[in-house]
C-alpha positions as CSV (number, residue, x, y, z in Angstrom):
1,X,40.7,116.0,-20.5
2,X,42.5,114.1,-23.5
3,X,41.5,113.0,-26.5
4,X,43.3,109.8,-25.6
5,X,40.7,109.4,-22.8
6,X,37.7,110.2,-24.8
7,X,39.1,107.9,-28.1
8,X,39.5,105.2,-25.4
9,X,35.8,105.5,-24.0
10,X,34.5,104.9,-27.2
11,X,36.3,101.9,-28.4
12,X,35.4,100.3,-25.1
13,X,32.0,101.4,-25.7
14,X,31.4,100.0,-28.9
15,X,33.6,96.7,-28.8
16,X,31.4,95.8,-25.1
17,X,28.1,96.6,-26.9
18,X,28.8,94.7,-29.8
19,X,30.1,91.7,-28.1
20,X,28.8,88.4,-29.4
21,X,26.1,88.4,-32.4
22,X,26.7,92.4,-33.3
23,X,30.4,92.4,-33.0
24,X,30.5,91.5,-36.8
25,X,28.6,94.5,-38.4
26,X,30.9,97.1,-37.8
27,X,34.6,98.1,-37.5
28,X,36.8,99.9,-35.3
29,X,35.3,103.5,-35.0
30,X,36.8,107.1,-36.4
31,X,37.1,109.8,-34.1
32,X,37.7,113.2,-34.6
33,X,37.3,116.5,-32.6
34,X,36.3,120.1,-33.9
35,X,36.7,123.3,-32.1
36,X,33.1,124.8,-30.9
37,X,34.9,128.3,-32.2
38,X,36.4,127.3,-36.0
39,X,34.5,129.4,-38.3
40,X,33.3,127.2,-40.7
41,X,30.5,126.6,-38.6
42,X,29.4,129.8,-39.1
43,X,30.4,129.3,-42.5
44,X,27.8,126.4,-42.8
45,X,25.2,128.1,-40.6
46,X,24.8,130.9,-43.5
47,X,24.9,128.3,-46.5
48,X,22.4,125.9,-45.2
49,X,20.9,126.9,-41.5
50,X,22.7,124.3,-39.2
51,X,22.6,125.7,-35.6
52,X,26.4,126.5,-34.3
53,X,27.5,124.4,-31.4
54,X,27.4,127.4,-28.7
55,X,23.9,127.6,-29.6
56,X,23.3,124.1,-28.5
57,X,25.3,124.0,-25.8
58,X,26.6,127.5,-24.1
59,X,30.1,127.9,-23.6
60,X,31.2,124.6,-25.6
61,X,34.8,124.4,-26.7
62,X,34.8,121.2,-28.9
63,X,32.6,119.3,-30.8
64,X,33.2,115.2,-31.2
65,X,32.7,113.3,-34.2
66,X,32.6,109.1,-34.4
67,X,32.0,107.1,-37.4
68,X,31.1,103.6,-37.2
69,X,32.2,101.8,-40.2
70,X,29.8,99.0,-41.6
71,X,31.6,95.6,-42.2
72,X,33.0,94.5,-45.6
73,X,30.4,92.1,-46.0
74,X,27.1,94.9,-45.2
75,X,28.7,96.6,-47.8
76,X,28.9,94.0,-50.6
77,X,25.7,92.8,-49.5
78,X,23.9,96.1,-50.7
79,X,25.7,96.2,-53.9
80,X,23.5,94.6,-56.2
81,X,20.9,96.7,-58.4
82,X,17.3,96.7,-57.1
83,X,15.8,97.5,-53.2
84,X,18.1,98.1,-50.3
85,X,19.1,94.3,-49.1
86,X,18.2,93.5,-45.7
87,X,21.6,93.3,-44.1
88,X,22.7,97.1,-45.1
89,X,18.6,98.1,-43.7
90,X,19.7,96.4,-40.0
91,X,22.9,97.5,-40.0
92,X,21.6,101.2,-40.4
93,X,19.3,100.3,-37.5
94,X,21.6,98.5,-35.1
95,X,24.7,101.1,-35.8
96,X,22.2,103.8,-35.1
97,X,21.3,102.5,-31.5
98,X,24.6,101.8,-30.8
99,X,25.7,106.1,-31.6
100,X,22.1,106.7,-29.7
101,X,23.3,105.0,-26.1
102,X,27.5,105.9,-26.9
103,X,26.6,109.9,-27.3
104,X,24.1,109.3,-24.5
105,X,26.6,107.5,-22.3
106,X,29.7,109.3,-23.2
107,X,27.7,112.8,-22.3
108,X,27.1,111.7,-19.1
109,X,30.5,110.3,-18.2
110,X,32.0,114.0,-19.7
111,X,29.6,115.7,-17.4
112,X,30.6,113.7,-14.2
113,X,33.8,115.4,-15.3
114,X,32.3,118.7,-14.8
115,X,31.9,119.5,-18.4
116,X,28.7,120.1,-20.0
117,X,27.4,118.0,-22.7
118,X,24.7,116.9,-25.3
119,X,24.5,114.1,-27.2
120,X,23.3,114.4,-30.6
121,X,21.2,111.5,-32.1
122,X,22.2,110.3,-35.6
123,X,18.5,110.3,-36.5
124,X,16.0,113.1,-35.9
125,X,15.8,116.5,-36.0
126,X,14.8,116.8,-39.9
127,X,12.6,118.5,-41.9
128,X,10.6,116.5,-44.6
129,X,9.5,120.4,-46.0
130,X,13.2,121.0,-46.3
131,X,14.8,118.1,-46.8
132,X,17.4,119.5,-43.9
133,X,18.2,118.9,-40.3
134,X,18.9,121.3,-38.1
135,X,22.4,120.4,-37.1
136,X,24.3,117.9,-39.7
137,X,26.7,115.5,-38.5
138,X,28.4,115.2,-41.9
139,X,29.7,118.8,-41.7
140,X,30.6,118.5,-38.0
141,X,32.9,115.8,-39.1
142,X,34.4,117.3,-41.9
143,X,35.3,120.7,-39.8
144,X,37.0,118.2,-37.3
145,X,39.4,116.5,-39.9
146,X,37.3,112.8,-40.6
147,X,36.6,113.2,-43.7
148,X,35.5,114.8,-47.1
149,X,32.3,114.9,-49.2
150,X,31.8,112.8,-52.3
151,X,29.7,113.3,-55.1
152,X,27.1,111.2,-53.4
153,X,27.2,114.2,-50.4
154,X,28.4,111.2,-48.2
155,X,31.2,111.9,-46.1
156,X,34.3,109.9,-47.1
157,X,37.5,108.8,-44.5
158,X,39.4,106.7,-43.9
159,X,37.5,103.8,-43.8
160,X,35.4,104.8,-47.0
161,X,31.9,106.3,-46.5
162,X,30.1,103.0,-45.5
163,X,28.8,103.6,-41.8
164,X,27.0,106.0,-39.8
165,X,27.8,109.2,-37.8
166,X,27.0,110.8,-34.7
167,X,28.4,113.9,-32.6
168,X,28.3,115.3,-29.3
169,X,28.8,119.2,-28.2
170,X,31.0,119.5,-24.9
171,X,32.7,122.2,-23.1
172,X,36.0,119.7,-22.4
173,X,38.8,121.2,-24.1
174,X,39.6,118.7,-26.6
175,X,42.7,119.4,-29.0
176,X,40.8,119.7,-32.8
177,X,42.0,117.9,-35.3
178,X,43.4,119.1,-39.1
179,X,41.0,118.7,-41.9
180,X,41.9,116.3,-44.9
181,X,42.8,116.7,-48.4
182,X,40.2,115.8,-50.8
183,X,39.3,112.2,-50.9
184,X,36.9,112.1,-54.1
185,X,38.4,111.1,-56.8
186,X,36.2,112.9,-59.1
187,X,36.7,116.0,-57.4
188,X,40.4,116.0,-57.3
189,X,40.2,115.8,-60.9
190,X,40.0,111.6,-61.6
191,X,37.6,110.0,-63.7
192,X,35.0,108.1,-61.4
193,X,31.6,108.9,-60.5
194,X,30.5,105.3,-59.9
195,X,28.2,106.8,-57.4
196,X,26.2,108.3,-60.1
197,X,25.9,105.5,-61.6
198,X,24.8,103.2,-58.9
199,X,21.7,105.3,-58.6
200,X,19.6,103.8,-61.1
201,X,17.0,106.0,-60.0
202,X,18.5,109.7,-61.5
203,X,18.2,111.0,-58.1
204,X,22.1,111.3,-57.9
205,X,23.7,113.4,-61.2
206,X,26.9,115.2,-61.6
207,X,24.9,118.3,-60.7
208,X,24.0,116.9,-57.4
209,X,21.2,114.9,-55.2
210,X,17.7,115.6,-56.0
211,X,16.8,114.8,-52.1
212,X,13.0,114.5,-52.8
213,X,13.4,111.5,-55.5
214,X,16.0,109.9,-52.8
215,X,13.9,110.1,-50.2
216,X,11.5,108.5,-52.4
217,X,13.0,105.6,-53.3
218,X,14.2,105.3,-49.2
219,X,10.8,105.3,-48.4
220,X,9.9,102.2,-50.4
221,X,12.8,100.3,-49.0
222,X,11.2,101.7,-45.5
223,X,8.2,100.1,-46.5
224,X,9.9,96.9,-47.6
225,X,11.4,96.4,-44.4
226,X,8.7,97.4,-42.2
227,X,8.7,94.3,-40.2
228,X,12.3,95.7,-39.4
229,X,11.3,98.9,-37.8
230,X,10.6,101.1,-40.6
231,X,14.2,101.6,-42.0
232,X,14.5,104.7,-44.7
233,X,17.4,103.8,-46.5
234,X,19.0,103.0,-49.8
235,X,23.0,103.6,-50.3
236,X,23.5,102.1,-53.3
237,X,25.6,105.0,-54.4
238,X,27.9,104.7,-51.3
239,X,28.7,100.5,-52.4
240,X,30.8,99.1,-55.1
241,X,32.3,102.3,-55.3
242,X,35.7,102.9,-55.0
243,X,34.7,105.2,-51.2
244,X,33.1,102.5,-50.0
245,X,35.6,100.9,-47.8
246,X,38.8,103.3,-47.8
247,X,39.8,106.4,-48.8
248,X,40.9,106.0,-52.8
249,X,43.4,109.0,-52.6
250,X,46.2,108.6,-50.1
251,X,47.0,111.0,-47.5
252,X,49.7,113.3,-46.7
253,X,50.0,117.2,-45.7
């Protein structure tokens, strides 16, 4: 198995389920594979509790990542002060079926291979007491090279930190990528945090996310949008920011 073949499924994937009215929320995915076996998921089970991939799925060898970037327009649509606006609320909802059917697709095409594999939701699995899940697609996909975290605790690539993630445990060997230099420009020393100030809220400080006030206010856009399907969300501190679409630090090793 190559990670040409698995890259290749997904495009096709996304680009047939997004044909016609859909096509224009989102662009091209990111795809990126971790090693079951790099420590840092042991690392990150310690800090916070996530569950290693073995643990999910015995004998795995690679865990892969995909990020489906939001359009240009979602993005600038959600930029102004005030409740969520409607387009970023559906795009959350329709980019999270879309990663719901693709893991649950592309685990059953990897097992007619022979390998076994589960499909992990983007949504789900989280704790309200907590404020955790138990396995975090953000950390999968920094360990496997797609990114970095922002102030905002958004994971940043590429294609900025506008868009939703999903990953999938598998025992195909799949080669693991390199991880990335720091993209946050306030953590590699710049002056930014524009995400701070986006949140008009104080949930988001230089200190960190106060995940209970967040929630908060994602609960009232939920609430807002109900006729929509209940959608928690907010991210005003991931647009108009200079993440939102690209990486703001070029990359090099």
């Amino acid at each position: 198995m190559r990670n040409e073949e698995v890259a290749s499924w997904i495009e096709r994937f996304v680009v047939s389920y997004g044909a016609g009215r859909l096509a224009k929320w989102w662009r091209k995915p990111l795809f990126a594979v971790a090693s079951a076996s790099d420590p840092l998921f042991n690392f990150f089970k310690k800090l916070h509790g996530f569950a290693e991939p073995r643990e999910l799925v015995e004998g795995a060898r690679s865990v892969i990542v995909v990020f489906l970037p939001f359009a240009k327009w979602v993005a600038v649509s959600n930029e102004s002060p005030g409740p969520a606006s409607k387009e970023w609320a559906r795009a959350y909802l329709e980019a999270n079926r879309l990663l719901h059917r693709m893991g649950e697709g592309l685990a059953k095409w990897l097992r007619r291979g022979g390998f076994k594999s589960t499909s992990i939701p983007p949504t789900g699995g989280f704790s309200l007491e907590e404020f955790k899940a138990e396995w975090s697609h953000r950390h999968a996909a920094y360990i496997a090279g797609l990114g970095t975290f922002g102030v905002h605790g958004l994971l940043i690539t590429e294609q900025g930190c506008c868009g939703r993630l999903t990953s999938l445990i598998t025992q195909a060997p799949l080669q693991s990528g390199r991880r990335l230099r720091e993209l946050c420009l306030h953590k590699a020393g710049e002056d930014c945090l524009k995400c701070v100030e986006k949140c008009a809220w104080s949930a988001l400080t230089p200190r960190g996310l106060d995940k209970e006030k967040c929630y908060e206010v994602c609960l009232a856009n939920a609430k807002r949008y109900e006729d929509l399907d209940y959608p928690d969300v907010c991210g005003k501190c991931a647009c108009g920011v200079p993440c939102s679409l690209r990486s703001p630090l070029k990359q090099g090793f």
